[in-house]
N, C-alpha and C positions, 0 to 999 in steps of 0.2 A: 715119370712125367717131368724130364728136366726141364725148369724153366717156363713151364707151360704158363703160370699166370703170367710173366712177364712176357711171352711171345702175344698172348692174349690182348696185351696192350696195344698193339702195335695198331692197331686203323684208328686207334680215337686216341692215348693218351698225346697228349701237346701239340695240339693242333699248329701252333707257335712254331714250333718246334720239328721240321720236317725231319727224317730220319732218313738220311741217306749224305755222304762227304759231297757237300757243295762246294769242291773245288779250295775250301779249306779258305786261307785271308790274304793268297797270296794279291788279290785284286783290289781287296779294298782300301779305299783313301778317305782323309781324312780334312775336315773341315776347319779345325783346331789343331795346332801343335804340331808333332811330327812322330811316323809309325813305322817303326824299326820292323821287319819280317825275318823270323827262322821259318823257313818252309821245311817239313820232314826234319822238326828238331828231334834230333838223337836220342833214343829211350835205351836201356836194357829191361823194362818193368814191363812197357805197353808200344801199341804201335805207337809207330811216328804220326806225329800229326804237325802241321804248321801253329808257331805260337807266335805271337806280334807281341810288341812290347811300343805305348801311347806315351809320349811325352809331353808337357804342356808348350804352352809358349815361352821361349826363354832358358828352359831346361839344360843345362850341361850336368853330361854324367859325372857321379862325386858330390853333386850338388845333396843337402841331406831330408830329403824327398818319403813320405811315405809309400807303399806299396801295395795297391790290390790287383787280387788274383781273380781274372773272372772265366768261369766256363761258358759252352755255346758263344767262343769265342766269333765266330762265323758270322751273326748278328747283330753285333753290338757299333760297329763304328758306321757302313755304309750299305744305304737301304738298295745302291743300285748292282751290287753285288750280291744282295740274297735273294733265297728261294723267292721269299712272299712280298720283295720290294719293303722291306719294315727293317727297323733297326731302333738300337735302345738308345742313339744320339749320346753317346758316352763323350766322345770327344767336346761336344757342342755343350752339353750341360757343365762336364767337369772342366771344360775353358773356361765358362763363365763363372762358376763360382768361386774357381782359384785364383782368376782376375779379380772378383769384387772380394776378397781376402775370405769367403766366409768355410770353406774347407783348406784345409794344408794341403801346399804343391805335395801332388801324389802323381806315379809314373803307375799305370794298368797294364799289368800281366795279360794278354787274352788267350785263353787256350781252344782252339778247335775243338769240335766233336769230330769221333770216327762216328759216321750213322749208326753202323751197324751193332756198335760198339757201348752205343749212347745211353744205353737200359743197365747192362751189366758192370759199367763203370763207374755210374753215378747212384745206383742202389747201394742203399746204406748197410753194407755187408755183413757187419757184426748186429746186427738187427734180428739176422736171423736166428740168433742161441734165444731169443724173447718168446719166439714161435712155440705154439704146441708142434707136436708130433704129426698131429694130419697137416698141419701147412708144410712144417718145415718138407715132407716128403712131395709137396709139391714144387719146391725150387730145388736144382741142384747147385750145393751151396761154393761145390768148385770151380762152376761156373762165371760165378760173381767175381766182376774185378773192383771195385771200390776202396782195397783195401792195399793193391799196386798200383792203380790210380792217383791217389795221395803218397805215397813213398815216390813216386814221380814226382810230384811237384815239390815235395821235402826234401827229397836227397839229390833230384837230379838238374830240377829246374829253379829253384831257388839258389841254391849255390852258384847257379850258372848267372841268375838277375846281378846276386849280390856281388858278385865277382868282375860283370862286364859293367854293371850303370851304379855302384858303391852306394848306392840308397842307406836309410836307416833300417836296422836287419833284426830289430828286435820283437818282439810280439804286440806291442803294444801302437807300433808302426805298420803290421800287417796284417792286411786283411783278407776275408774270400768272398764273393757274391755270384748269385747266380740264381734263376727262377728256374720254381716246377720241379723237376727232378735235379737241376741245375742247383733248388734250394737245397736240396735235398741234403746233395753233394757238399754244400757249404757249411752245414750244420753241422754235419760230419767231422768235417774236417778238423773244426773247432773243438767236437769232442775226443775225436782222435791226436788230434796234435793240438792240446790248449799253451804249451810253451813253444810255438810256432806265428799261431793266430790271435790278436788280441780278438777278435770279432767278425761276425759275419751279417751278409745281406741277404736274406731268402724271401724273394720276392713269387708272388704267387705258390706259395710251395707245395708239394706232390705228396702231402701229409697221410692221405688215406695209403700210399704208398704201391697198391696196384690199382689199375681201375678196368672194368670190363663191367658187364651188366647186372653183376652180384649190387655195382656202387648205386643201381637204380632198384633195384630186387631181392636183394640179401644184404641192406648196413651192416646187420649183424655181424655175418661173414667176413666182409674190411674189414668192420674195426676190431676185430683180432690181430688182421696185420698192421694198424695203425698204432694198436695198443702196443703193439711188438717195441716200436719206434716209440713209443713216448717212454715207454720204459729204460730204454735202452739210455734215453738222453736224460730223464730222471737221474741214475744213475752216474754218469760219465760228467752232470752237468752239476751234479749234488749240491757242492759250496757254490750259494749264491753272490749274484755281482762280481764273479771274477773276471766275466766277458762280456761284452756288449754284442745283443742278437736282437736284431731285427727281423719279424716278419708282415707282411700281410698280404692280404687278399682282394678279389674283386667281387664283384657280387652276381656275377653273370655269365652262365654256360658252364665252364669246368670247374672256375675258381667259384660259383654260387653253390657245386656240390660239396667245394672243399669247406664246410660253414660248421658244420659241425665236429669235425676232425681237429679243424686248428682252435676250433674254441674248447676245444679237451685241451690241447696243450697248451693256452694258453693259461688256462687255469691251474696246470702243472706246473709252469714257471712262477708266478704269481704265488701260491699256496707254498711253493719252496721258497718263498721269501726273495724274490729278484724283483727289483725297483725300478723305476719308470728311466732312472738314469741309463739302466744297464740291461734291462729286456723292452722294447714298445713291438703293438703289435695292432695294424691299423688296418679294416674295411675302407674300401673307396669303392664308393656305390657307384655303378654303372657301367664298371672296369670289367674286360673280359679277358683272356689270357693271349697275351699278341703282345709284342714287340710296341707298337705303336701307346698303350696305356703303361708300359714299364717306363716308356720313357718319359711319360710323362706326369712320372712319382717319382722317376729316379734320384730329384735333390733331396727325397725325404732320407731314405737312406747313406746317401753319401754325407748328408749333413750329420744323422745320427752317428756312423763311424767317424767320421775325418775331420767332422765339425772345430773350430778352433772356439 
């Protein structure tokens, strides 16, 4: 049954989040600053997908700039090139507050989703050794790509930022963000590559980690996969306050189920001893899981990583 809970997902998980290549960024523009496009940037790890690289106003490359990396690149700069007309207003928010000085000039890596792609690339892949033995036979675990996913961004497209826009290149200069399974993915990355990423932003994140009608009818059932995942980050995240993680959630429709799942983790960060400096983890009541509420939280997290 390769895969089966994750195909399972496909009519309801990220409603946000449509799952099919919309045409990738080659279209979108930008309200703030200026938006360099690779369309079909060059992989050996995964397909091509189109990645944009957001500069603020004033920006010359060499300039010594921080760096975030964000997924469901697709979404995030211009509402009239997506699926649902919604966008996270990246340019418009990090214009303004790297004008009023209150984050460091930072250059946004955005990277495409492949749709079809979207579930097995950003599934938190080493998650699965957490698993008992009836889940784990429910994924096929050669399936999952998560794990070339990030060696992409590590070894093929970072080299490639650091090399063409000479940014600050060390970890405490770069970051990743991304909601839903997007968080997922940023979490990740953090734990897999902590001398890469100083921190990440996982905004609504996909914590129960599958969701189909067990999430409404068998908790129980999830939270084995969920527990898979907090384990997995317990471990990898051990020594407290080495990185700055942000999460949180909304309180309404998908992200009102994720309530109990992220207040497990949060309590796992917390009891491992991580401080308000270096983990926050914030409900905004009334928030549902869309493009249009991320971006209008989105200073919270950029202030908490890039903050000056």
């Amino acid at each position: 049954m390769a895969l089966t809970i994750l195909l399972a997902l496909l009519p309801m998980l990220l409603s946000a989040q449509k799952l099919e290549n919309n045409k990738g960024l080659v279209v979108q523009k930008v309200s703030t600053g200026k938006l360099d496009v690779y369309p079909n940037f060059h992989s050996n790890l995964i397909r091509q997908r189109d990645v944009a690289v957001w500069m603020p106003e004033g920006y010359a490359k060499g300039q010594p700039v921080d760096v975030l990396y964000m997924h469901d690149g697709q979404q995030i700069f211009d509402s009239l090139a997506t699926w649902n007309h919604q966008e996270w207003e990246v340019d418009e928010v990090m214009g303004r507050l790297i004008t009023d000085n209150t984050i460091r000039p930072t250059i946004v890596v955005a990277i495409a989703n492949i749709g079809e792609d979207r579930l097995v690339d950003y599934f938190p892949q080493k998650a699965w050794n957490y698993l008992g033995d009836s889940e784990k036979a429910k994924l096929d675990y050669d399936k999952l790509n998560a794990d070339r996913y990030l060696r992409f961004i590590v070894e093929e497209l970072k080299p490639f930022i650091d090399r063409e826009y000479q940014p600050l290149t060390t970890a405490e200069h770069t970051f990743v963000m991304g909601s839903s399974m997007g968080g997922l993915i940023s979490l990740y990355a953090v734990c897999e590559y902590p001398q890469m990423f100083g921190g990440a932003g996982c905004l609504s994140t996909h914590v129960p980690l599958i969701l189909s009608d067990e999430l409404v009818n068998n908790p129980a059932a999830v939270d084995r996969w969920a527990a898979a995942f907090r384990s997995y980050v317990k471990d990898k995240l051990a020594m407290p306050n080495t990185h700055l993680i942000y999460m949180d959630r909304g309180s309404v429709g998908l992200d009102g189920l994720y309530k109990p799942y992220q207040d497990l983790m949060d309590q796992q960060f917390k009891a491992q001893g991580w401080d308000a400096r270096h983990f926050v983890t914030i409900v905004f009541e009334g928030h549902q899981h869309m493009e249009i509420y991320w971006a209008q939280r989105l200073e919270q997290p950029l202030k908490f990583l890039l903050g000056r």
